[in-house]
N, C-alpha and C positions, 0 to 999 in steps of 0.2 A: 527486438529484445533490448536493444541499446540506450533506444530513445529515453522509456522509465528514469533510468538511471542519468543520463544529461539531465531529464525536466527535475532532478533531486539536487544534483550539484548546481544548477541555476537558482534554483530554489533557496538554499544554503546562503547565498553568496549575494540574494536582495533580501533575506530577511537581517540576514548581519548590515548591510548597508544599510537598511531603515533604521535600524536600530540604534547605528551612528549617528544620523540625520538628527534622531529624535531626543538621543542625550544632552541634557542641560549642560552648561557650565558650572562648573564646581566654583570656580572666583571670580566672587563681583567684583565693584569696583564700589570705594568710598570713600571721605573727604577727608583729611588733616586740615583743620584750623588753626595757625596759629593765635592765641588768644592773647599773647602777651609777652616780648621778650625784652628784656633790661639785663642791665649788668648788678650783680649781686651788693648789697650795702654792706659795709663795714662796718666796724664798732666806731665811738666817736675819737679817741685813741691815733687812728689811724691816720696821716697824711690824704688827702681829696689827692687820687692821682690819677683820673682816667673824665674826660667830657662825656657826658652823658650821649652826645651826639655823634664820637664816633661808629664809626658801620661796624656791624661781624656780620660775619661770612656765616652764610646758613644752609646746610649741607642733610639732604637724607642718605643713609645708608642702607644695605640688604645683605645681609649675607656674606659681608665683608668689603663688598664695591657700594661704591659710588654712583647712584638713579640723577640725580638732580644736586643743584645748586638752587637755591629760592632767591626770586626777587624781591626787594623788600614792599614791592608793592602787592605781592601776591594776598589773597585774600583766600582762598580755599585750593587744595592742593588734591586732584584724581590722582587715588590711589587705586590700585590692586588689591583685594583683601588679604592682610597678612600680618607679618611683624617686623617691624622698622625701627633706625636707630638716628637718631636727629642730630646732629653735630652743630656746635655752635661756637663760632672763634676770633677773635680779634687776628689783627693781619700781622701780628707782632710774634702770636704761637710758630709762624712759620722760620722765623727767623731768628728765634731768644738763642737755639743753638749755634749759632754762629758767631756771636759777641765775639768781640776783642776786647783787651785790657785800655783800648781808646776809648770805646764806646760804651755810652751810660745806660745802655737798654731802655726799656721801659715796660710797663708793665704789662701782663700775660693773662687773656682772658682765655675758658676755656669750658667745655661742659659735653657730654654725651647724653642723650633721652633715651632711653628704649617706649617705643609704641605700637599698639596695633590698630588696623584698620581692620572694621568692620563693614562689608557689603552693606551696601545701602544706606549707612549710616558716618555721621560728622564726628572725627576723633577731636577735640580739642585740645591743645596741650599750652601751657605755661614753662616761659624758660627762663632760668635765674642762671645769669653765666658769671660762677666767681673768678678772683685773679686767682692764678695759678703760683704766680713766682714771689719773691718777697723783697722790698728794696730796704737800702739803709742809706741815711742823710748825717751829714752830720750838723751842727747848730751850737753858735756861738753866742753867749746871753749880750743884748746890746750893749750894756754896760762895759762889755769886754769887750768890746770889737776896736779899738784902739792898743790894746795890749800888746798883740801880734801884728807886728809893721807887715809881715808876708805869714800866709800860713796852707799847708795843703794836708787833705785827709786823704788815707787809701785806706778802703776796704778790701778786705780779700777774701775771696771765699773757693777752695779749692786752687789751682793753677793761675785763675782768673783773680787780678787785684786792678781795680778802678781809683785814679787820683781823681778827687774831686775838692771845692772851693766848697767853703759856708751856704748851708744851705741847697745844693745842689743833692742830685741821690743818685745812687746805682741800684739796678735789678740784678737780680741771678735765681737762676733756676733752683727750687725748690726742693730737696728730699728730705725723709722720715731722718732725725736726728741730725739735722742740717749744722750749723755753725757758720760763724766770720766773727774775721779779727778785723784790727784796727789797727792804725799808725798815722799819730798828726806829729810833723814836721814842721818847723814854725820857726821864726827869726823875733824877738820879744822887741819890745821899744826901744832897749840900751842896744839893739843889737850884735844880741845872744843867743844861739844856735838852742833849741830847744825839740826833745824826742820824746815822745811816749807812747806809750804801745796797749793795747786792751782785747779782749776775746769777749762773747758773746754765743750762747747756745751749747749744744752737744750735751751727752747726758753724763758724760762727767763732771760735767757743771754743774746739773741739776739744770738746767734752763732750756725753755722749751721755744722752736723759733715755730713759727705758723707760717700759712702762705695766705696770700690777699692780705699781709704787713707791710707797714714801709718803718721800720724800725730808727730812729733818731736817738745819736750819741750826741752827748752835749757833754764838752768839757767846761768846768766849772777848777775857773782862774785860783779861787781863795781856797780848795781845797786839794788843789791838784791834781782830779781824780775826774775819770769820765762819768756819767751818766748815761743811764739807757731807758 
């Protein structure tokens, strides 16, 4: 009377295991292409401040971690079907937080994709990686460049203030309603100690600073006043 009931519980316990065997996979697997990645253009406005040839770092994400790092030679990428988020960054996003008031930065490329992979099938994606931070230069009209025997600009933008020479620039990180001041310090040809000081941005200004700017002050000798 026994046996019935084993040959039922054997029974049970291969139909469940075929039934394992025979289940599909629910996620394929299928390709990321990258089709094109450069650093984003500026208006013409802007200071050229970045070689076209330097590398960024090209990074997919999931779920908050980190799958892969891409080589730039890769050419199609086996994916898992899903949804992914593509990071893309100059080697300078790592480090912009650390500047010193010695140090002139430079500029901050920077960009997140969301994509998904579809089983069986090639995602293509395009990536435009703008600057993240914004610089300022200063620029003295050639005509004047004999006026000031010695001259140095500091920009300051929060805590952080960078002395810089003619023509020279500083970076600084970027936020919503940003600002920086100014101060050139100067020694004139009679050799006469000479201060002036300027601001730039915030919204009690009414002025609006952007990022992927390299903003240039120009002090203008015959009027006394900066330029921006």
């Amino acid at each position: 009377m026994k046996h019935p009931l084993l040959y039922c519980i054997f029974g049970t316990f291969l139909l469940a295991s075929c039934q394992q065997e025979e289940t599909p996979e629910t996620n394929g697997y299928g390709y990321l292409s990258i089709s094109d990645i450069a650093v984003q253009t500026v208006n013409e406005s802007i200071v050229p401040t970045r070689s076209a040839e330097e590398p960024l770092t090209v990074e997919i994400w999931q779920d908050g971690s980190l799958l892969q790092s891409l080589d730039d030679t890769a050419d199609k990428v086996r994916l898992e079907s899903g949804s992914y988020t593509l990071k893309a960054y100059s080697s300078s996003y790592e480090t912009n937080s650390s500047w010193t008031n010695t140090e002139k930065g430079e500029p901050v490329y920077y960009t997140e994709q969301a994509f998904t992979v579809e089983a069986e099938q090639t995602t293509s994606v395009e990536v435009s990686v703008p600057m993240i931070n914004f610089g300022v230069t200063f620029s003295l009209p050639e005509e004047y460049s004999g006026y000031f025997s010695s001259c140095t600009f500091t920009a300051t933008v929060g805590e952080r203030s960078v002395s810089l020479q003619e023509g020279e620039t500083a970076y600084f990180s970027y936020t919503e309603g940003a600002a920086f001041s100014y101060t050139l310090n100067a020694t004139n040809s009679d050799n006469e100690p000479f201060n002036q000081s300027g601001s730039y941005g915030g919204a009690e200004a009414g002025e609006t600073i952007s990022s992927g700017t390299v903003y240039t002050v120009t002090y203008n000798v015959e009027t006394r006043q900066f330029d921006i």
